[in-house]
VOBA-1610 file (N, C-alpha, C; in pm, whole numbers, padded with zeros to 5 digits, always signed):
BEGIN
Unk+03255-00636+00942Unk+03137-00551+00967Unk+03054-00610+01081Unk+03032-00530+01161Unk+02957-00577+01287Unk+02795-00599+01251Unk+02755-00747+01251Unk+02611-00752+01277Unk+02516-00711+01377Unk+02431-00678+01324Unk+02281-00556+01406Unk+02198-00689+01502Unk+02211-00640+01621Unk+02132-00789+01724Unk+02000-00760+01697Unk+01906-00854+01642Unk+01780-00868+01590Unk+01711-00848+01728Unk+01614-00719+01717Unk+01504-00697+01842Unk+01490-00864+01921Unk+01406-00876+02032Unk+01313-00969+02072Unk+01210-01011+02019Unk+01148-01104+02028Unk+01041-01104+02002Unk+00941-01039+02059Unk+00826-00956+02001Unk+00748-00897+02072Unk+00646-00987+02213Unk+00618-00938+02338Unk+00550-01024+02399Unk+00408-00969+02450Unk+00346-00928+02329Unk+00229-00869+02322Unk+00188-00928+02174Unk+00064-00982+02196Unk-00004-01026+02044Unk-00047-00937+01972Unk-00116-00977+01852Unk-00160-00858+01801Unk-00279-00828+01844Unk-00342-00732+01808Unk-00502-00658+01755Unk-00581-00654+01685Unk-00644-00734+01605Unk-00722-00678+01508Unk-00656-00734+01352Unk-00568-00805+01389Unk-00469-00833+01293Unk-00320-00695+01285Unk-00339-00639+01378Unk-00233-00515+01424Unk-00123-00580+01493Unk+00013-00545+01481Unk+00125-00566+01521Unk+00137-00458+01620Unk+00150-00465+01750Unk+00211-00358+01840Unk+00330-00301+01785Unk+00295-00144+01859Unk+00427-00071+01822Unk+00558-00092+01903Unk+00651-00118+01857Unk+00797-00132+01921Unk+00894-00043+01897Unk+00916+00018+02006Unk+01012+00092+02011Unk+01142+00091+02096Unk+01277+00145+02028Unk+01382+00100+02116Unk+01444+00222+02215Unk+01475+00229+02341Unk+01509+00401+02338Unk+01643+00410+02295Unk+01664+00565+02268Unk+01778+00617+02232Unk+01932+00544+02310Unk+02039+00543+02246Unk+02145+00497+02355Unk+02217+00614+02392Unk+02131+00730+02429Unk+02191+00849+02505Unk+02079+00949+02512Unk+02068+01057+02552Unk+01966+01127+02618Unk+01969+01203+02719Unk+01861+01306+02776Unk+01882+01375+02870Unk+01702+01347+02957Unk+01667+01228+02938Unk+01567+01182+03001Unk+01560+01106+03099Unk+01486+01122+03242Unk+01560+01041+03314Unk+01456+00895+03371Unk+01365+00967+03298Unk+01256+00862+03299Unk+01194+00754+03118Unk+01181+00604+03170Unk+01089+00599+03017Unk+01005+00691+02984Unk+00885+00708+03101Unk+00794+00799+03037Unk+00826+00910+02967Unk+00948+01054+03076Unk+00979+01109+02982Unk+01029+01117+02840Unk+01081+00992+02821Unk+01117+00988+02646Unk+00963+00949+02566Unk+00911+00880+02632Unk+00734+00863+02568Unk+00702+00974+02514Unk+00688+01087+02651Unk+00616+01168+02616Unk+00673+01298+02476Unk+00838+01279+02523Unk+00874+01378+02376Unk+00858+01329+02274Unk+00834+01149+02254Unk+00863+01072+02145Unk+00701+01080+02038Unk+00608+01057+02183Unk+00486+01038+02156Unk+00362+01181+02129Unk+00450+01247+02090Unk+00407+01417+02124Unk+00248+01450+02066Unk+00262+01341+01950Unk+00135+01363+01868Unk+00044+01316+01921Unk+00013+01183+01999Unk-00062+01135+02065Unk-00191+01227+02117Unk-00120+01380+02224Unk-00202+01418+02287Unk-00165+01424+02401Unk-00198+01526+02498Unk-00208+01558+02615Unk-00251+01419+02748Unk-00162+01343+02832Unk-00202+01247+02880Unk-00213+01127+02792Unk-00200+01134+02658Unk-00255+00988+02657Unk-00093+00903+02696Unk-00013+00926+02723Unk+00136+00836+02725Unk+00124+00806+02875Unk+00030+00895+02972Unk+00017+00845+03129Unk-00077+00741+03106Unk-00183+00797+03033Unk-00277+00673+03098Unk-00266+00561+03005Unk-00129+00551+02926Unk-00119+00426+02863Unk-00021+00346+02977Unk+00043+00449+03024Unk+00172+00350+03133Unk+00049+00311+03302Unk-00046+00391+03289Unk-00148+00399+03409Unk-00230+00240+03407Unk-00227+00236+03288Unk-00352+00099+03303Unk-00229-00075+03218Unk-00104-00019+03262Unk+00054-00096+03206Unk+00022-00178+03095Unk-00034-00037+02984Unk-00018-00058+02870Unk+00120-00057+02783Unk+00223-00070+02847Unk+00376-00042+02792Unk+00439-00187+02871Unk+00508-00224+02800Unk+00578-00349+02859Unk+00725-00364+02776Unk+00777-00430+02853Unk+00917-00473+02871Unk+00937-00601+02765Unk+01078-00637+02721Unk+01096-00703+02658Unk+00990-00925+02685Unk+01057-00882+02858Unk+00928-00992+02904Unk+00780-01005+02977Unk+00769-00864+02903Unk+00614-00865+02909Unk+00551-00819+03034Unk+00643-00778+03105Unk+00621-00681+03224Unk+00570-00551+03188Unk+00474-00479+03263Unk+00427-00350+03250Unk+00545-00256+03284Unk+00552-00147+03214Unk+00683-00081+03279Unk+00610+00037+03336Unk+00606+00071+03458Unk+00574+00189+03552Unk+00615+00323+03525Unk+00515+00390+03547Unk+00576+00537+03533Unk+00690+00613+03562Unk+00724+00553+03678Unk+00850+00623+03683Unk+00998+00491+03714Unk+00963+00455+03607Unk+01085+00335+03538Unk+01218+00429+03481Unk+01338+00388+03559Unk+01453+00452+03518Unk+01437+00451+03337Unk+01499+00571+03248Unk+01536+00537+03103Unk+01645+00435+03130Unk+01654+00367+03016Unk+01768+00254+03003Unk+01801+00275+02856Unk+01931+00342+02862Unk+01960+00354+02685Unk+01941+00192+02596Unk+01860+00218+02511Unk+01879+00082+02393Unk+01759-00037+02414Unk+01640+00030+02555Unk+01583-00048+02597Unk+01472-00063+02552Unk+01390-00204+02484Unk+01311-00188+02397Unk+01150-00221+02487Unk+01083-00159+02418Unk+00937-00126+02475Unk+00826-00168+02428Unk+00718-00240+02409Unk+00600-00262+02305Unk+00482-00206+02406Unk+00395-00147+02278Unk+00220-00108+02373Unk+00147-00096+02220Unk+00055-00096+02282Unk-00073-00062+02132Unk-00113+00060+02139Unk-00118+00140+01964Unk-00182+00268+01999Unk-00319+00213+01980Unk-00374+00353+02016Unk-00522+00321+02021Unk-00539+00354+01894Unk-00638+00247+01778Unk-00658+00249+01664Unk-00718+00406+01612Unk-00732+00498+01513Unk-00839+00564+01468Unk-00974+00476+01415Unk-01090+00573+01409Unk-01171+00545+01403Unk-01164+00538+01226Unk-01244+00391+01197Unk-01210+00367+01039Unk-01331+00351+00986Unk-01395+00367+00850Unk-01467+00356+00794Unk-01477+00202+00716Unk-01554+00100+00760Unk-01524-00008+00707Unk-01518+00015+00526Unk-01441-00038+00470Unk-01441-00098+00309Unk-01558-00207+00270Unk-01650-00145+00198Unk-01773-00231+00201Unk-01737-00315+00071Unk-01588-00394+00046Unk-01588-00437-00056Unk-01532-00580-00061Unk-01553-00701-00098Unk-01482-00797-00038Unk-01287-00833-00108Unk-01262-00869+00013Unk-01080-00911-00038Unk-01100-01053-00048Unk-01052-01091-00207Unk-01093-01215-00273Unk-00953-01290-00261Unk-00941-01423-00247Unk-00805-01459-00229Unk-00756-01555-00369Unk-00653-01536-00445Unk-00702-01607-00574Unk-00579-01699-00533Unk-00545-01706-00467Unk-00431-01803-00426Unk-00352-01838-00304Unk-00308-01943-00223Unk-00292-01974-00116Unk-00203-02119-00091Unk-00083-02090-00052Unk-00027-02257+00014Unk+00063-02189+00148Unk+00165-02275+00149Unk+00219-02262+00267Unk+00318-02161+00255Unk+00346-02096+00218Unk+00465-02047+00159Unk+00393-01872+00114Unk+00314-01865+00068Unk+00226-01740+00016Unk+00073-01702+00024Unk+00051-01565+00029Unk-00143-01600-00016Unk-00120-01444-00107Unk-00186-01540-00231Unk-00235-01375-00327Unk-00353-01319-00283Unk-00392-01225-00254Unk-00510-01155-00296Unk-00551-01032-00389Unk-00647-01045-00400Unk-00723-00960-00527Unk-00827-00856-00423Unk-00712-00755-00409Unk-00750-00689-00332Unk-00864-00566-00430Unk-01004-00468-00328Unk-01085-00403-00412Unk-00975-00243-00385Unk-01048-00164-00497Unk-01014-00042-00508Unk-01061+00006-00335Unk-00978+00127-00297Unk-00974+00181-00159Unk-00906+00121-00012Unk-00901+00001-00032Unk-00846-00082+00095Unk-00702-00056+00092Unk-00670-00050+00171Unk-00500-00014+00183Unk-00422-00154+00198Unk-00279-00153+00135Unk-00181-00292+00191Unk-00230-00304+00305Unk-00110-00210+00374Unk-00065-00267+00532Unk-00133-00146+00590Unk-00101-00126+00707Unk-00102-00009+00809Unk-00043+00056+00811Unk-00113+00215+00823Unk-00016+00350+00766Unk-00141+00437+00806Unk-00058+00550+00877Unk-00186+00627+00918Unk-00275+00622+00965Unk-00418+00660+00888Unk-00522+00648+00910Unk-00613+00559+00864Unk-00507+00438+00832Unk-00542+00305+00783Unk-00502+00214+00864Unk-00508+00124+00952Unk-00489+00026+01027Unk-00544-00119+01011Unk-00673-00110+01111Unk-00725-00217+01098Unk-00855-00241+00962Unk-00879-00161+00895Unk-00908-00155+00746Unk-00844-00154+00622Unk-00720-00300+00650Unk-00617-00297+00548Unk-00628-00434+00493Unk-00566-00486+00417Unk-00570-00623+00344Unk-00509-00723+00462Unk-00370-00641+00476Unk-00262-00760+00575Unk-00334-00770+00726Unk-00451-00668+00766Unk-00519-00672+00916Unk-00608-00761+00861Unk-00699-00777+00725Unk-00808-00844+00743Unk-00745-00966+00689Unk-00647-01000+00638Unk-00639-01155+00599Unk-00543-01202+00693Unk-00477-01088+00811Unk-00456-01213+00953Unk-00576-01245+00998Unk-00654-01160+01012Unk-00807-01214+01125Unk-00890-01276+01041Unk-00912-01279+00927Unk-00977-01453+00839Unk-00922-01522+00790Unk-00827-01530+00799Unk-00686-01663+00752Unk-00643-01741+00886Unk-00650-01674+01024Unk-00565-01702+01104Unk-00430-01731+01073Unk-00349-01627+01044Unk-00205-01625+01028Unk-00136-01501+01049Unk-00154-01483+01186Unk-00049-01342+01278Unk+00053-01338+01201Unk+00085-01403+01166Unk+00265-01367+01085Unk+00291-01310+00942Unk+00165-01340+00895Unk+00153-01313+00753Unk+00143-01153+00698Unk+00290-01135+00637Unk+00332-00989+00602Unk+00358-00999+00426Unk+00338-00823+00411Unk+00325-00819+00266Unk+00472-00801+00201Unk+00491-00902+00075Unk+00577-00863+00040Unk+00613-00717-00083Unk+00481-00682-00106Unk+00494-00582-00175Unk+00423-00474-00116Unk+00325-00340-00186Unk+00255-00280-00149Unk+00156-00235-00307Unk+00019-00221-00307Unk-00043-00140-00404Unk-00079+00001-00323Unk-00099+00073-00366Unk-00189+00227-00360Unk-00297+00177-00307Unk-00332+00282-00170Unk-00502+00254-00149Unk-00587+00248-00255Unk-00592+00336-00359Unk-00689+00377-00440Unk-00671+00289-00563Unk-00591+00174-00573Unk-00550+00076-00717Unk-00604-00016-00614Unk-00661-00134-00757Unk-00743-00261-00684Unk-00649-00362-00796Unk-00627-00449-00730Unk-00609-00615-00826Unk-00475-00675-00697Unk-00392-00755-00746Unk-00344-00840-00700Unk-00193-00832-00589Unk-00209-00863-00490Unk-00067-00847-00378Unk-00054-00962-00304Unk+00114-00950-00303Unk+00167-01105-00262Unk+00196-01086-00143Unk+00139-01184-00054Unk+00187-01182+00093Unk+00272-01326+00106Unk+00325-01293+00196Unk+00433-01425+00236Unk+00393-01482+00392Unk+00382-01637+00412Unk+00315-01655+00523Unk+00421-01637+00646Unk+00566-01655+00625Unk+00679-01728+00717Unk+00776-01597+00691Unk+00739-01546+00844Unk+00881-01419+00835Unk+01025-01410+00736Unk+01032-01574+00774Unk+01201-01604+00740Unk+01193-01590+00569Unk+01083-01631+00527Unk+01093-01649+00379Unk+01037-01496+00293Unk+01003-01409+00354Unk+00999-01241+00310Unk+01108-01206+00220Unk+01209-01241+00282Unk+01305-01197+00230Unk+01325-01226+00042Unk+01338-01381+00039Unk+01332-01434-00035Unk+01225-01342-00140Unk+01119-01336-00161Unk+00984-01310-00222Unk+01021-01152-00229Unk+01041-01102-00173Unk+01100-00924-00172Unk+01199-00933-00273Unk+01285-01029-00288Unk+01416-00993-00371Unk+01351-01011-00512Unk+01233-01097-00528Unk+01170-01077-00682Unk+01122-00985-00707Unk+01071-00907-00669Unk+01085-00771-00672Unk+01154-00646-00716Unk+01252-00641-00621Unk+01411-00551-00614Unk+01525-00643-00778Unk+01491-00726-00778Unk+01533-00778-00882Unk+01479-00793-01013Unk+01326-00708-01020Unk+01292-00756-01168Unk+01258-00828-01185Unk+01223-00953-01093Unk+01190-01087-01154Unk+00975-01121-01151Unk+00943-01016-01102Unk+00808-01028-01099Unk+00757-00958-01199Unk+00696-01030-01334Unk+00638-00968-01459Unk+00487-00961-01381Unk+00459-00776-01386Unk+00328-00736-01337Unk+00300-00639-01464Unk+00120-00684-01496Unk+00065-00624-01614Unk-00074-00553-01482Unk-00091-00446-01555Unk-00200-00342-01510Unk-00256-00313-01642Unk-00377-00276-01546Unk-00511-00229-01691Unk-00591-00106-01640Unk-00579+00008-01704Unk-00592+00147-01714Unk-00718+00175-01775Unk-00811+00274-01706Unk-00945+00286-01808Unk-00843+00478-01820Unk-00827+00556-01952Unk-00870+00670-01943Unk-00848+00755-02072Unk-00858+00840-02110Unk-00870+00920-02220Unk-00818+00887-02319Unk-00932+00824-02438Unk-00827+00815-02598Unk-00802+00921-02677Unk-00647+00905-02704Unk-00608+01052-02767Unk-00543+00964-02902Unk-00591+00990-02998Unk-00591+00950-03144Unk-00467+00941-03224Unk-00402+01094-03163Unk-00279+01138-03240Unk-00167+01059-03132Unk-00184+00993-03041Unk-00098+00921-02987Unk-00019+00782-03032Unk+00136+00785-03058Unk+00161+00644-03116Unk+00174+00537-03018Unk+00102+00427-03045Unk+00129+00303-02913Unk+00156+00199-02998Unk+00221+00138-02932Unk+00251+00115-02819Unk+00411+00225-02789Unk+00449+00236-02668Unk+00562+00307-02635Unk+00601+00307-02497Unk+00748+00294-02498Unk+00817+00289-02339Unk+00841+00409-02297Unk+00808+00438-02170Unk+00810+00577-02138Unk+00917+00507-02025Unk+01052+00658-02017Unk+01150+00642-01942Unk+01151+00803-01850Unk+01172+00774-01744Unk+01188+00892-01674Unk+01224+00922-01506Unk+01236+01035-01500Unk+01326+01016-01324Unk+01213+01032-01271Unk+01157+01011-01195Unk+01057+01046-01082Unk+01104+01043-00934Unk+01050+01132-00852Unk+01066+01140-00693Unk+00940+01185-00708Unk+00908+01167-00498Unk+00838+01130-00437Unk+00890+01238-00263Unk+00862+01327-00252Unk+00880+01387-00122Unk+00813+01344-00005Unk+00873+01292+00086Unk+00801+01266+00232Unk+00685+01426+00248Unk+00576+01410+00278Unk+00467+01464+00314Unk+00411+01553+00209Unk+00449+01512+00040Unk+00386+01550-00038Unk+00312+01460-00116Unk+00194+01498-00168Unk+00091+01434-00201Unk+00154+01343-00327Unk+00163+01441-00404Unk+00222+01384-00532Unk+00359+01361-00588Unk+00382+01270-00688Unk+00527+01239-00735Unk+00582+01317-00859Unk+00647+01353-00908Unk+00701+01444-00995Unk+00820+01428-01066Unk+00787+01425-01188Unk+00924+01399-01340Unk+01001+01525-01269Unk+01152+01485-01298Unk+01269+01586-01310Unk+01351+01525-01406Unk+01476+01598-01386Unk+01593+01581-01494Unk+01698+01501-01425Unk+01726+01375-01500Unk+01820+01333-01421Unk+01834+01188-01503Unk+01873+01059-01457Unk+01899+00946-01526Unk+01750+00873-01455Unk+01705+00827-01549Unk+01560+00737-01566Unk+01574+00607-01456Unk+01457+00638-01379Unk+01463+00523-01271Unk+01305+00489-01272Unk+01212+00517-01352Unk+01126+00438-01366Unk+01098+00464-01525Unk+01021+00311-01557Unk+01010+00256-01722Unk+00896+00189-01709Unk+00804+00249-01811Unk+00631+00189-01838Unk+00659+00176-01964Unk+00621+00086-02022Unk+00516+00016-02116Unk+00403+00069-02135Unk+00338+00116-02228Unk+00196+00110-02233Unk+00148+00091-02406Unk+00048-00022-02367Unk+00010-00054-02460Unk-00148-00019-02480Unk-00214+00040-02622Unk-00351+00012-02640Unk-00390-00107-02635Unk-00505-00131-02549Unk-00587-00296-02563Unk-00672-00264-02691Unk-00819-00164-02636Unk-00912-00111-02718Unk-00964-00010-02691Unk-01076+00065-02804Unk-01078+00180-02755Unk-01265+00201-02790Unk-01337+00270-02695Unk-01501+00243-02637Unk-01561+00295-02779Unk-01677+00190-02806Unk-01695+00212-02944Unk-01806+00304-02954Unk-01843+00391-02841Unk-01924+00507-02884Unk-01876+00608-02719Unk-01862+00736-02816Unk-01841+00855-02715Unk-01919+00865-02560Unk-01792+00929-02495Unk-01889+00984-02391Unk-01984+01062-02380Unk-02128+01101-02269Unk-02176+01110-02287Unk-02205+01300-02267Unk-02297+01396-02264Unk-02259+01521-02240Unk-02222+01624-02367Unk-02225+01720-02287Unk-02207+01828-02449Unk-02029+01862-02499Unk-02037+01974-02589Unk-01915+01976-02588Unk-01866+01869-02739Unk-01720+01904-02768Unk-01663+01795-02872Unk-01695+01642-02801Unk-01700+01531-02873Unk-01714+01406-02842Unk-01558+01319-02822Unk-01578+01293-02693Unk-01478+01227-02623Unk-01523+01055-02635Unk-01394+01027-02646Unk-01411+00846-02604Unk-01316+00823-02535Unk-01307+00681-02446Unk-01237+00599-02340Unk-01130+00536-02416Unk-01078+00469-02341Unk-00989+00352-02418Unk-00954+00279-02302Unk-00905+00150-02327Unk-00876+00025-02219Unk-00713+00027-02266Unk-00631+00055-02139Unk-00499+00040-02180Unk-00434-00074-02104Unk-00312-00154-02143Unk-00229-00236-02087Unk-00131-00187-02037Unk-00078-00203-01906Unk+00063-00140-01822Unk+00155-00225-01800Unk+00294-00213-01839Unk+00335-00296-01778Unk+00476-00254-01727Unk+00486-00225-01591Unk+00585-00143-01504Unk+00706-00215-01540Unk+00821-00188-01572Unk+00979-00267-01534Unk+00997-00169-01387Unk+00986-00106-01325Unk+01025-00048-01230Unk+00911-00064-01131Unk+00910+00062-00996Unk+00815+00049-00880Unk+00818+00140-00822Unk+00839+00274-00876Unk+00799+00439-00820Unk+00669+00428-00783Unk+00694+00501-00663Unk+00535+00560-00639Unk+00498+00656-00719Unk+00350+00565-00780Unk+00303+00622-00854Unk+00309+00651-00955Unk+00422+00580-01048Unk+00477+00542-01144Unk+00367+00559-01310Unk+00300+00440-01258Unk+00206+00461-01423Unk+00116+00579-01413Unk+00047+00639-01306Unk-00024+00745-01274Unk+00028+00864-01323Unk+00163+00905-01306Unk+00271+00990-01317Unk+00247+00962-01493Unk+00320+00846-01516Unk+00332+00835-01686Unk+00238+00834-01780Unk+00128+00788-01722Unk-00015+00803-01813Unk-00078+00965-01828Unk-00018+00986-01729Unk-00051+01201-01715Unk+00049+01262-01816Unk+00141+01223-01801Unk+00303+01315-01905Unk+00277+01218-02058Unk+00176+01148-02087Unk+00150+01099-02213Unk+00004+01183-02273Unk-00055+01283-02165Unk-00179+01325-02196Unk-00329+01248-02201Unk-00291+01100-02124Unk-00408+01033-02092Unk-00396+01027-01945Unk-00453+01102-01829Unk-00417+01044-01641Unk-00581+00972-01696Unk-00508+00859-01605Unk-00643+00797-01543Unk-00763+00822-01459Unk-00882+00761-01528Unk-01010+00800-01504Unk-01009+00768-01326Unk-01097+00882-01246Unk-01088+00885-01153Unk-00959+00943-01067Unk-00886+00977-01119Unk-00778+00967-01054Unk-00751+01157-00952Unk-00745+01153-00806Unk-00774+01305-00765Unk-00643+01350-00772Unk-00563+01282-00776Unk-00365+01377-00789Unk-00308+01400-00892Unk-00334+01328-01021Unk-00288+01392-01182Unk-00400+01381-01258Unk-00401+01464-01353Unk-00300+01587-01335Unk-00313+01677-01269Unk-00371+01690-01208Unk-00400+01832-01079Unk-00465+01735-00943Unk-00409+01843-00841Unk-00476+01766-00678Unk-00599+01817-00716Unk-00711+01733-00672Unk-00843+01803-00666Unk-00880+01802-00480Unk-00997+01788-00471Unk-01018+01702-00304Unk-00973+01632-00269Unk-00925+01571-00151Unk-00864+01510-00102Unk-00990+01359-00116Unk-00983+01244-00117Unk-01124+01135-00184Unk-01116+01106+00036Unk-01258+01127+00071Unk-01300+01092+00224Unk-01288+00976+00219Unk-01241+00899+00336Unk-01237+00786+00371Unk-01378+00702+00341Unk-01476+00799+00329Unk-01566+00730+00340Unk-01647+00759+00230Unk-01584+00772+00122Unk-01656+00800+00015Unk-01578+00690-00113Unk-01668+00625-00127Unk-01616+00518-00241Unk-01667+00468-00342Unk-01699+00627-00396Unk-01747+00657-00568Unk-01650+00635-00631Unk-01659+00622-00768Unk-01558+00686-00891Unk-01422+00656-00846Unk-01407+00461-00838Unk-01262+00425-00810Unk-01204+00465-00893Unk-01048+00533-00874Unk-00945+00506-00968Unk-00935+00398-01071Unk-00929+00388-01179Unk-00946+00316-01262Unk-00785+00242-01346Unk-00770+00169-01244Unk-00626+00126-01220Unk-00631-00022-01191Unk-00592-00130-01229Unk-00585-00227-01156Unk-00494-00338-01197Unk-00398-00344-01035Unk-00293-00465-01136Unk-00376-00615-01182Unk-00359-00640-01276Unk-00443-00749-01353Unk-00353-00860-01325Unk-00186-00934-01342Unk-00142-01024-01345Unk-00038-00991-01260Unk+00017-01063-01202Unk+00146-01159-01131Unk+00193-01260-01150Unk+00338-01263-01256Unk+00382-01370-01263Unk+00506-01406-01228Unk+00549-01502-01175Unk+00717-01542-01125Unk+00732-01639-01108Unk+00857-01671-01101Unk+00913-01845-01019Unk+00939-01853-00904Unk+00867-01934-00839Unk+00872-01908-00678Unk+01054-01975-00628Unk+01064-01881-00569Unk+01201-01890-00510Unk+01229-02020-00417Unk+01109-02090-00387Unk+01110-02182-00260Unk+01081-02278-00306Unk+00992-02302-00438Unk+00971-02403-00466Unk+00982-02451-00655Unk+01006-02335-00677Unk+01041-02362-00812Unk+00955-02315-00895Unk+00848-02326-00860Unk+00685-02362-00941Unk+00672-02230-01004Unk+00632-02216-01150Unk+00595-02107-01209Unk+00465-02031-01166Unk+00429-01958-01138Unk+00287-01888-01087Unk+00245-01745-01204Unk+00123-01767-01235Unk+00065-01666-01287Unk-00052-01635-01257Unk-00094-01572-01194Unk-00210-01504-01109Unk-00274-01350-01198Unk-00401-01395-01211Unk-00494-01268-01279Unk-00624-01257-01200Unk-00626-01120-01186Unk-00749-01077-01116Unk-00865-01097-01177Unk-01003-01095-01128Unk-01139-01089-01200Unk-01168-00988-01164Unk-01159-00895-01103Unk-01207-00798-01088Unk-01236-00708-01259Unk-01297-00601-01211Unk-01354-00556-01353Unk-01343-00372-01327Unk-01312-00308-01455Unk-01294-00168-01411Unk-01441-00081-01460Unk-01489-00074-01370Unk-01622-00048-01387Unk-01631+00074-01483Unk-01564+00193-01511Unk-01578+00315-01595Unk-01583+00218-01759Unk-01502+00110-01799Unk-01523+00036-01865Unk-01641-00033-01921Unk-01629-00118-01793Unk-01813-00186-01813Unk-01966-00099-01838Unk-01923-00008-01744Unk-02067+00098-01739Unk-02023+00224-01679Unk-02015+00291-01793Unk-01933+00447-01741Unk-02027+00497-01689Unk-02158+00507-01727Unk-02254+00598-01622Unk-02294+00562-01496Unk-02294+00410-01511Unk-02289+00373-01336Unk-02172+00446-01276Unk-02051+00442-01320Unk-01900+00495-01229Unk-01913+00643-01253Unk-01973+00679-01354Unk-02016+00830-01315Unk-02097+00873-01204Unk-02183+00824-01241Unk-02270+00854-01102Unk-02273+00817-00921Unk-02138+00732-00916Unk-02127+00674-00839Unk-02164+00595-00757Unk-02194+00506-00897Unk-02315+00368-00817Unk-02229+00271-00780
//
């Protein structure tokens, strides 16, 4: 089997804790210029912006040369430039680090901050803000949480060792517990393993049970349940504090399973129904989700690790504060 020749190294730093975009061109085509492949590639960008990125030799070459507008295409030839960030709404919440050596950094990330970069998330992400206060450009995630889930994600400091730390993962070997604030339903038996197929469509919001052989498995256990009703008219409702504990890693997995059990989680705008889309800049009424523990044997060094968040699920602590969106 023929091995894949590993890109270059990029010769553009980062941004902001941002990795430039790299791209390789096609090894065939009917373009006879780079730019022209920019511009079909880069379509979304906008009108001009792919000139006046090659105009002010914002595009460069493997050694860091600006590449000119009218630079022959070269099938297979790889390119780096920075897009220009969107405009972001800072996260007014702090990213707490509950752990750190050479080899890893946990953080205890808040509800709304995103992993990595995606979209309309960039430089308002965990992995942008703990390169630019860690000083460590290299430092990539080995997992991912949901913007809208807060508690704990493992980053790895040393490219080479990703790999490693990813395979606990893909393998099962990372015991992760989550803690759920949302609807106690009485006639429910718990504890119970919920088994089921779930997918996930590229450019749909939400994930969805079908029929088929079970590729994600929750746990859920009652912790406790709020010792006086909510508040408002109507029959009398109460909360409950639940324990999660994923064997699998669907998107959206316990969200999905806590809805098809008749409890979705408090806060939550995609189950059981889409409501509004939650504004970037609105950061009331977190999802009430949060991975609580991380535990494993570090692959590099042996050492057992168990990591728990402090964070706190506020609909819990003080439901009318998280009602009201204090």
């Amino acid at each position: 089997m023929r091995r894949r020749t590993p890109p270059p190294p990029s010769p553009l730093p980062q941004r902001d804790g941002v990795d430039p975009v790299r791209l390789r061109l096609p090894v065939e085509g009917p373009w006879a210029t780079v730019r022209d492949h920019l511009v079909e590639r880069l379509s979304g960008a906008g009108p001009g912006a792919v000139d006046a990125l090659l105009g002010k030799g914002g595009v460069v070459d493997a050694d860091g040369r600006p590449v000119p507008a009218d630079a022959p295409f070269r099938p297979g030839m790889f390119v780096w430039f920075h897009r220009t960030p969107p405009t972001e709404v800072p996260v007014p919440f702090p990213l707490r680090i509950a752990y750190r050596d050479e080899h890893i950094v946990v953080a205890d990330k808040p509800h709304f901050l995103a992993t990595t970069p995606r979209g309309g998330h960039v430089t308002e992400t965990a992995l942008a803000r703990l390169r630019r206060e860690l000083g460590i450009p290299s430092l990539t995630a080995a997992h991912r949480l949901d913007r809208l889930t807060a508690g704990l994600v493992l980053f790895t400091v040393r490219p080479e060792e990703r790999g490693a730390y990813q395979s606990l993962f893909r393998d099962r070997q990372v015991h992760k517990t989550y803690e759920a604030v949302a609807p106690c339903l009485p006639a429910l038996a718990l504890p119970r393993t919920v088994r089921s197929r779930i997918v996930k469509e590229r450019g749909v919001l939400t994930a969805r049970e079908v029929d088929g052989e079970a590729n994600a498995v929750s746990h859920v256990e009652l912790v406790e349940r709020a010792p006086t009703p909510l508040p408002g008219p109507g029959p009398a409702r109460r909360l409950a504090r639940y324990r999660l504990l994923p064997e699998t890693g669907q998107t959206h997995q316990l969200r999905v399973h806590m809805t098809a059990l008749g409890i979705p989680i408090l806060g939550d705008p995609l189950y059981p129904e889409v409501t509004a889309p939650v504004p970037a800049d609105d950061f009331r009424r977190p999802l009430q989700l949060l991975a609580r523990e991380l535990a494993f044997t570090d692959p590099l060094t042996g050492r057992h690790h168990r990591f728990r968040s402090t964070r706190t699920l506020t609909a819990w602590t003080s439901y009318a504060a998280w009602a009201a969106g204090q």
